[in-house]
Backbone as XML, in Angstrom:
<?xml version="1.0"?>
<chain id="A" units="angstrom">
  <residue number="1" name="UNK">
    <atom name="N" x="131.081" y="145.923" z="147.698"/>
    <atom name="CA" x="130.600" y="146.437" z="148.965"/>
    <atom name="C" x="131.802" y="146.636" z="149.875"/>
  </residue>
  <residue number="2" name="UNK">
    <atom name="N" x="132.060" y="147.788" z="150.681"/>
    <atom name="CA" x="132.975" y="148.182" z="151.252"/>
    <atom name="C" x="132.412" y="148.953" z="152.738"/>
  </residue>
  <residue number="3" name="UNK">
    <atom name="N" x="133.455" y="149.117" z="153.715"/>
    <atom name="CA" x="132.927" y="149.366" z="154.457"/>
    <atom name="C" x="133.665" y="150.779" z="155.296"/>
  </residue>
  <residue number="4" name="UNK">
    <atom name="N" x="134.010" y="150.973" z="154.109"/>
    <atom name="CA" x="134.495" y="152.207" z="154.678"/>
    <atom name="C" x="133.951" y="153.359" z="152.972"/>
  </residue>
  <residue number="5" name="UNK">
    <atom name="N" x="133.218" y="154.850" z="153.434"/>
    <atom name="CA" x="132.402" y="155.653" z="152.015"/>
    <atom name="C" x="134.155" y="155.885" z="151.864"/>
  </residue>
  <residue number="6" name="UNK">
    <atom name="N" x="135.266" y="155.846" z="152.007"/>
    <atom name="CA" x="136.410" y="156.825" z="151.194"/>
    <atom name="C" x="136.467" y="155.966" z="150.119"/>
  </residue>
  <residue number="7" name="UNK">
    <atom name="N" x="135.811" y="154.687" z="149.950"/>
    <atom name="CA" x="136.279" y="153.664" z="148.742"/>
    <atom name="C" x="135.432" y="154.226" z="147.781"/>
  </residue>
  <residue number="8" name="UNK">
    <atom name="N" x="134.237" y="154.270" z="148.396"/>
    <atom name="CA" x="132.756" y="154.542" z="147.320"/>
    <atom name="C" x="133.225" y="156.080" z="146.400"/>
  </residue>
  <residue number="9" name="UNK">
    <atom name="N" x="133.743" y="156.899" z="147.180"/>
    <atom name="CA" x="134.040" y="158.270" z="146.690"/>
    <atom name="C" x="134.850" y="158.210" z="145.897"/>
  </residue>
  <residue number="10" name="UNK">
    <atom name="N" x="135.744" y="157.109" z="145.437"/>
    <atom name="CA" x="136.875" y="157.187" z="144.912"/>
    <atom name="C" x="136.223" y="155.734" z="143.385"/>
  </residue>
  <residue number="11" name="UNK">
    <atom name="N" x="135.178" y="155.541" z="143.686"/>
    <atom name="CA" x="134.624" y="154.540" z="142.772"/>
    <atom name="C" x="133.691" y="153.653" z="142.991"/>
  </residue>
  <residue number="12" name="UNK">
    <atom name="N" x="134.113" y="152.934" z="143.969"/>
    <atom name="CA" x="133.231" y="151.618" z="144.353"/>
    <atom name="C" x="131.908" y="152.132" z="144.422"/>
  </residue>
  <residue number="13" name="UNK">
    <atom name="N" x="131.083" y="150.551" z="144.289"/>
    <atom name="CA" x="129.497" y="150.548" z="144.309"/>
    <atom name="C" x="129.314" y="151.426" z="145.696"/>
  </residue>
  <residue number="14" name="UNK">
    <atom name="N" x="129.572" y="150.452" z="146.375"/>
    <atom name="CA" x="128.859" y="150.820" z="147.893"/>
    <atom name="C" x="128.775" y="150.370" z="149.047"/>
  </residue>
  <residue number="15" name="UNK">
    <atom name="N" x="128.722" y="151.103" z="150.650"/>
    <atom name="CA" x="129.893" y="150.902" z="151.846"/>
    <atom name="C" x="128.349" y="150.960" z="152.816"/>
  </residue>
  <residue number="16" name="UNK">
    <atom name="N" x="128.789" y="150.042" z="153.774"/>
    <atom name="CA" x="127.598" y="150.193" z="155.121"/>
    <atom name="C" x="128.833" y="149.877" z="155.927"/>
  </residue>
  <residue number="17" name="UNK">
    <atom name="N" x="128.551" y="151.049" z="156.855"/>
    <atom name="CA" x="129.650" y="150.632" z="158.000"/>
    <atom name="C" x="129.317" y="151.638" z="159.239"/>
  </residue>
  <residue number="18" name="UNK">
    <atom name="N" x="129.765" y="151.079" z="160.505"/>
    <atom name="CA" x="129.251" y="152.188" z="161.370"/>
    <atom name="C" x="129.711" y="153.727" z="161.312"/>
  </residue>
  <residue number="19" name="UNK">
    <atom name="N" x="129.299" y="154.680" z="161.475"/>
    <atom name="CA" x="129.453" y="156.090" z="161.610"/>
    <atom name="C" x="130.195" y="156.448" z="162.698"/>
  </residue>
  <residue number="20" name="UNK">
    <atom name="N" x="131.530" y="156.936" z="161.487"/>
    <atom name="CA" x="132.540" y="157.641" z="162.419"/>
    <atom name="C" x="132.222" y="158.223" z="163.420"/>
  </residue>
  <residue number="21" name="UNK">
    <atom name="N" x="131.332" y="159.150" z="163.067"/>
    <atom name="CA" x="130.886" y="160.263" z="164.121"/>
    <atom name="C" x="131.066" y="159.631" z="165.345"/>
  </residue>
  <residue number="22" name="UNK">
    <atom name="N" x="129.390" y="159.130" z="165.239"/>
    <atom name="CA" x="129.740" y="157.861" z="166.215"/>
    <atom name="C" x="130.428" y="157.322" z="167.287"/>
  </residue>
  <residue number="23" name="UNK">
    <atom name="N" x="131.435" y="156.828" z="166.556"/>
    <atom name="CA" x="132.472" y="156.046" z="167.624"/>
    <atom name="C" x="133.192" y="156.605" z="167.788"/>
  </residue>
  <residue number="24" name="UNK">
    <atom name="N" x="133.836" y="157.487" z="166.872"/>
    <atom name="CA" x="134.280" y="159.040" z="167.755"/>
    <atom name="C" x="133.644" y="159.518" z="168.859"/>
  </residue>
  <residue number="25" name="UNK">
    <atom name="N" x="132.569" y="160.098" z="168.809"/>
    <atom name="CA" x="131.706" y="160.570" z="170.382"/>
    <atom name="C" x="131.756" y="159.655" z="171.208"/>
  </residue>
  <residue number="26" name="UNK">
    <atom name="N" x="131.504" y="158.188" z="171.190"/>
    <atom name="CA" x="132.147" y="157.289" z="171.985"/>
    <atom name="C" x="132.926" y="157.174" z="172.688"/>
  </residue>
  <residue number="27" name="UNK">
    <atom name="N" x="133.856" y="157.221" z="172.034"/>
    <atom name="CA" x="135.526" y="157.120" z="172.316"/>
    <atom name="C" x="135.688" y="158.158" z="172.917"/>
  </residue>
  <residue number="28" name="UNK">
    <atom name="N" x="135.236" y="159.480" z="172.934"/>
    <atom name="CA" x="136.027" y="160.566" z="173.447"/>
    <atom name="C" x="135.009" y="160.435" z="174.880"/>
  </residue>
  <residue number="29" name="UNK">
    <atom name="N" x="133.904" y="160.412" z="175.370"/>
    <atom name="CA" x="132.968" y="159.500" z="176.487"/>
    <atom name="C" x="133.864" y="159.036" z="177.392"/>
  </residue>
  <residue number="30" name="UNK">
    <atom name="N" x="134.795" y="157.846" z="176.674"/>
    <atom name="CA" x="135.458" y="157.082" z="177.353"/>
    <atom name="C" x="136.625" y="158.019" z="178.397"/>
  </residue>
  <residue number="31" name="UNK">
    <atom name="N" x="137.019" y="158.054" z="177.047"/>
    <atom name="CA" x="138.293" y="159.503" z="177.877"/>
    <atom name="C" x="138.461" y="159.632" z="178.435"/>
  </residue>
  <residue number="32" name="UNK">
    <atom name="N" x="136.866" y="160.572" z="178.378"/>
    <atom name="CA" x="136.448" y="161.770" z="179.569"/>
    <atom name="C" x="136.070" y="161.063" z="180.503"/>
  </residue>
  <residue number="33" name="UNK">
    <atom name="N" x="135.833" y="159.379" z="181.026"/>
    <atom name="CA" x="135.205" y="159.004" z="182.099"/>
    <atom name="C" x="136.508" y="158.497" z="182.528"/>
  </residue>
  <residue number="34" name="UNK">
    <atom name="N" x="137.666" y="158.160" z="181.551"/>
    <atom name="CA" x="138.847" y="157.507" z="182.467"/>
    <atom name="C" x="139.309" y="158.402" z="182.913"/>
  </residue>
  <residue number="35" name="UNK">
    <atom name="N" x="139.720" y="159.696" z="182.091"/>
    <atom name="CA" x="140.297" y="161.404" z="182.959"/>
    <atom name="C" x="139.344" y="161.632" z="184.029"/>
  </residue>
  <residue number="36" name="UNK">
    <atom name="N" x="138.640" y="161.370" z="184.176"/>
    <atom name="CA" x="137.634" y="161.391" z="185.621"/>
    <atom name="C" x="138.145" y="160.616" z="186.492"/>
  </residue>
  <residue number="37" name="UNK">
    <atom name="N" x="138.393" y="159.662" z="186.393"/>
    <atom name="CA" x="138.866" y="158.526" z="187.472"/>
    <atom name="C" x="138.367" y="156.942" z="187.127"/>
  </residue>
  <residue number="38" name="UNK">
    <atom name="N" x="137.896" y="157.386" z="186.172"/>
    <atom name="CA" x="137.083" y="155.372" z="186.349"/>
    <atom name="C" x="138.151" y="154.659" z="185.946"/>
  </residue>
  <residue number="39" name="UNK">
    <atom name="N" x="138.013" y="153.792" z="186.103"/>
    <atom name="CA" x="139.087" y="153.114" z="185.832"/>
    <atom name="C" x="138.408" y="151.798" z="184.305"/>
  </residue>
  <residue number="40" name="UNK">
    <atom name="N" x="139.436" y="151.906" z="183.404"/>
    <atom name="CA" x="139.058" y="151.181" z="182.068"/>
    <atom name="C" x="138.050" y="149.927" z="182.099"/>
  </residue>
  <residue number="41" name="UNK">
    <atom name="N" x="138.866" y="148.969" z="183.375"/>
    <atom name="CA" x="138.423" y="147.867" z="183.374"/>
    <atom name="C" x="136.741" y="147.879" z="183.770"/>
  </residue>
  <residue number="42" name="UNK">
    <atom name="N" x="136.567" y="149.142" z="184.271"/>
    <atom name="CA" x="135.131" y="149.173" z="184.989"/>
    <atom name="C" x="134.067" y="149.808" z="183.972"/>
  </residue>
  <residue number="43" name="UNK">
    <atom name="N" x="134.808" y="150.091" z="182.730"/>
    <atom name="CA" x="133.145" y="150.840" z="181.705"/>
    <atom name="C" x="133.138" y="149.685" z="180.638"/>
  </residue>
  <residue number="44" name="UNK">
    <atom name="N" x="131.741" y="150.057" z="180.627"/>
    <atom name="CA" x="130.933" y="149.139" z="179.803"/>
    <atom name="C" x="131.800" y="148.808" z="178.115"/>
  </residue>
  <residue number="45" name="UNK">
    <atom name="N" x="131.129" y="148.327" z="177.372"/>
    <atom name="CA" x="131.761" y="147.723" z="176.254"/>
    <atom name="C" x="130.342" y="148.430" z="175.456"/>
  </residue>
  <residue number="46" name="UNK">
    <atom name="N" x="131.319" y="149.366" z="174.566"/>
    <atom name="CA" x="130.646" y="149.909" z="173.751"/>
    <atom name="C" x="130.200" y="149.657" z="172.197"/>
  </residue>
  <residue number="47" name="UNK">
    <atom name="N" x="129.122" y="149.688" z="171.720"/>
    <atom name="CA" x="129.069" y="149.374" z="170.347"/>
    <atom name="C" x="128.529" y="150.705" z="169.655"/>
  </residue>
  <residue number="48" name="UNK">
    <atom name="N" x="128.630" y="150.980" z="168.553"/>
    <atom name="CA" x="128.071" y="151.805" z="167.573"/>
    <atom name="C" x="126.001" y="151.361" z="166.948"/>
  </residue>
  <residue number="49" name="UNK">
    <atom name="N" x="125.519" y="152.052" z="167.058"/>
    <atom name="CA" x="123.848" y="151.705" z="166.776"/>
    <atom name="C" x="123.669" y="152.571" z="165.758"/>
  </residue>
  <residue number="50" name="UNK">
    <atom name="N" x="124.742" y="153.471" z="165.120"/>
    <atom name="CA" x="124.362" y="154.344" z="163.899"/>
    <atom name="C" x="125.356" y="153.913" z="162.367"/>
  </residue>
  <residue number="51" name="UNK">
    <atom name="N" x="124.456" y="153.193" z="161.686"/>
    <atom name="CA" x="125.488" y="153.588" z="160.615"/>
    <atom name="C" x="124.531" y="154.098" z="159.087"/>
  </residue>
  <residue number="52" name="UNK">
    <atom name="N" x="126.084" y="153.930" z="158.452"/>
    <atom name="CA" x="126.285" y="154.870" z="157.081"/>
    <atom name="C" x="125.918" y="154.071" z="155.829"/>
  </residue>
  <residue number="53" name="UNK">
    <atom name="N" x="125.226" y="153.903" z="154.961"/>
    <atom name="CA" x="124.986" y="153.353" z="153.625"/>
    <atom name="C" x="125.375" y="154.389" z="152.912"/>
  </residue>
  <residue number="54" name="UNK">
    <atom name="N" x="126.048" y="154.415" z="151.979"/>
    <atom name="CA" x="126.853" y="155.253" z="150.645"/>
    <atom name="C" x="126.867" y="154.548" z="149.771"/>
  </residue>
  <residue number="55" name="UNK">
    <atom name="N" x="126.050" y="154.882" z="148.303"/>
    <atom name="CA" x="125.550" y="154.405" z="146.933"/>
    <atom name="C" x="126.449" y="155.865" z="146.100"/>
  </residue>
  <residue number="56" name="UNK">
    <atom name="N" x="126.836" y="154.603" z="145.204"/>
    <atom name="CA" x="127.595" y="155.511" z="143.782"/>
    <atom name="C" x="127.151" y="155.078" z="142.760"/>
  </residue>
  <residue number="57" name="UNK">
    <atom name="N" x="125.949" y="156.020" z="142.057"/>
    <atom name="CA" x="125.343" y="156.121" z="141.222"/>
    <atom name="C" x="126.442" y="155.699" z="139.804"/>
  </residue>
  <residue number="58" name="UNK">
    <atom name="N" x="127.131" y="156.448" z="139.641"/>
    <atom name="CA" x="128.241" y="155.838" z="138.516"/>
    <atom name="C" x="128.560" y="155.011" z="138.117"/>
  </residue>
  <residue number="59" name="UNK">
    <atom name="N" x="128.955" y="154.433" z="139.490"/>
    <atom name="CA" x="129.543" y="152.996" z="139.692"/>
    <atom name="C" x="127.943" y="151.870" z="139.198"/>
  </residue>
  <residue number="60" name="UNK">
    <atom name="N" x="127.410" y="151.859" z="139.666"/>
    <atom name="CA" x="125.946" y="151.689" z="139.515"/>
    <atom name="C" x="125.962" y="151.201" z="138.130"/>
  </residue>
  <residue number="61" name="UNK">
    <atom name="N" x="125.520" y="152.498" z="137.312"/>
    <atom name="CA" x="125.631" y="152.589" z="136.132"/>
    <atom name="C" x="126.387" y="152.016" z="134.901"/>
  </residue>
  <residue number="62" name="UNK">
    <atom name="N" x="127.938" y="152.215" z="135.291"/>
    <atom name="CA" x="129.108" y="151.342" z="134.795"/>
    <atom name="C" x="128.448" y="150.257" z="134.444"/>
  </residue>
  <residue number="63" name="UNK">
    <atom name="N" x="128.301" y="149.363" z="135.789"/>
    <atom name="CA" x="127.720" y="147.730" z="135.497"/>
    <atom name="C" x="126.707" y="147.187" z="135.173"/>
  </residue>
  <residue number="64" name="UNK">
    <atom name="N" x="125.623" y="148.426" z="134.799"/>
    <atom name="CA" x="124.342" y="147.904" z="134.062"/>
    <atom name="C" x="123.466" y="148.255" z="135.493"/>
  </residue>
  <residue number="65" name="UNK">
    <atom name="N" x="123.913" y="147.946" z="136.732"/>
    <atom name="CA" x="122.225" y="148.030" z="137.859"/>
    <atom name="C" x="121.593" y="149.293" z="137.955"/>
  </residue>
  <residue number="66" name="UNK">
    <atom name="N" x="120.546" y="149.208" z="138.071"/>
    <atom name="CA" x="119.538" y="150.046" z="138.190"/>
    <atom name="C" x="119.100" y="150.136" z="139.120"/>
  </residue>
  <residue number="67" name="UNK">
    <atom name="N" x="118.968" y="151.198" z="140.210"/>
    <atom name="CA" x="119.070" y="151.336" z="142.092"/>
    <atom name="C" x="116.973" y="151.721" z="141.645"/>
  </residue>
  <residue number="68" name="UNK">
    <atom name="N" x="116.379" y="151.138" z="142.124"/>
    <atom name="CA" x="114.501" y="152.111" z="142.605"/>
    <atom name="C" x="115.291" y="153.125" z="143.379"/>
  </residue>
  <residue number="69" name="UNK">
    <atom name="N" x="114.046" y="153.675" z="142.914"/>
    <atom name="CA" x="114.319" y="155.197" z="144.042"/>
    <atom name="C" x="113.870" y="154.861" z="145.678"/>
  </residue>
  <residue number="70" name="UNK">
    <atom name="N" x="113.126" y="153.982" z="145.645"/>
    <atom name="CA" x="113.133" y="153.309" z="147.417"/>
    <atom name="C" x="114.072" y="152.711" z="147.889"/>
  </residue>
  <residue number="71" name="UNK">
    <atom name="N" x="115.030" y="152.395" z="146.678"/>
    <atom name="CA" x="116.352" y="151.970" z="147.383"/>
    <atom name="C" x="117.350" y="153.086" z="147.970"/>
  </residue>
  <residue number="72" name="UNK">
    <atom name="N" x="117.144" y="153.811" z="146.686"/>
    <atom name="CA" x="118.060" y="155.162" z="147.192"/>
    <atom name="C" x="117.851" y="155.732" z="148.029"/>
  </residue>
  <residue number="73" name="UNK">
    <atom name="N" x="116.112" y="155.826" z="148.671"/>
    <atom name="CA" x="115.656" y="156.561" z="149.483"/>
    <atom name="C" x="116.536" y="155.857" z="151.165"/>
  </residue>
  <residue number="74" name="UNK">
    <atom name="N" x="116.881" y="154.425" z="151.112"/>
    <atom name="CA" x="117.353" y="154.107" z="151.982"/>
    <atom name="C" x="118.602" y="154.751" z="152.546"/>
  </residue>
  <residue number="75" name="UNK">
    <atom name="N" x="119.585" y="154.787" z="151.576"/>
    <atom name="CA" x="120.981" y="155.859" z="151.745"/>
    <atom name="C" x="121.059" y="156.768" z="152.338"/>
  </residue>
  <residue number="76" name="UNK">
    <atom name="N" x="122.222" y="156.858" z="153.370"/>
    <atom name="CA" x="122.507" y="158.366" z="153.643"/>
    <atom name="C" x="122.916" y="159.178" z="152.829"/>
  </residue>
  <residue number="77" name="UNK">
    <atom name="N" x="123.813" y="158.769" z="151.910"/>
    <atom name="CA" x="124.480" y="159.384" z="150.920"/>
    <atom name="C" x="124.038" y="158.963" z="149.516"/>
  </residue>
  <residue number="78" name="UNK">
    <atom name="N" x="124.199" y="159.367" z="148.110"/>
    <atom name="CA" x="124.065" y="159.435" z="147.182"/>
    <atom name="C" x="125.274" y="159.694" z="146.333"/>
  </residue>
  <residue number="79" name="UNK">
    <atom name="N" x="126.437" y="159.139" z="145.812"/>
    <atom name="CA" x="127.187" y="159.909" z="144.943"/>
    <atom name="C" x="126.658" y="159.589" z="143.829"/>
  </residue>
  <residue number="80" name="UNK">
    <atom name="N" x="126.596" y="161.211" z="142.960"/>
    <atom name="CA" x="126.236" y="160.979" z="141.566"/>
    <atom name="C" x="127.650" y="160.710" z="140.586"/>
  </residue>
</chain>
């Protein structure tokens, strides 16, 4: 289990971790409210509420487990 999908893509079972996207759009929020004028110390403390599950079927396979399809259905991603 990893927590970043570039591991899963490259082999590993499988990654839950928050979504770049995400904390990218976040982060750039921030930015744009300190290039405004706020000042750092005064914005909130941000967390991420979206993330990513990525399953590698292969990998899967390799070691004998067998994913239900209600598991898979959980995933954002699927590598076959």
């Amino acid at each position: 289990m990893f927590v970043d999908q570039s591991f899963v893509i490259k082999g590993a079972l499988a990654a839950y971790s928050a979504s770049y996207h995400e904390v990218g759009r976040l982060s750039a929020k921030h930015v744009q409210r300190i290039l405004a004028g706020v000042k750092p110390k005064d914005l909130p403390v941000q967390q991420a509420t979206k993330f990513e599950f990525v399953i590698n079927l292969k990998a899967a396979k390799q070691i004998g487990l067998t994913l239900s399809p209600e598991f898979l259905a959980r995933a954002n991603q699927v590598i076959k």
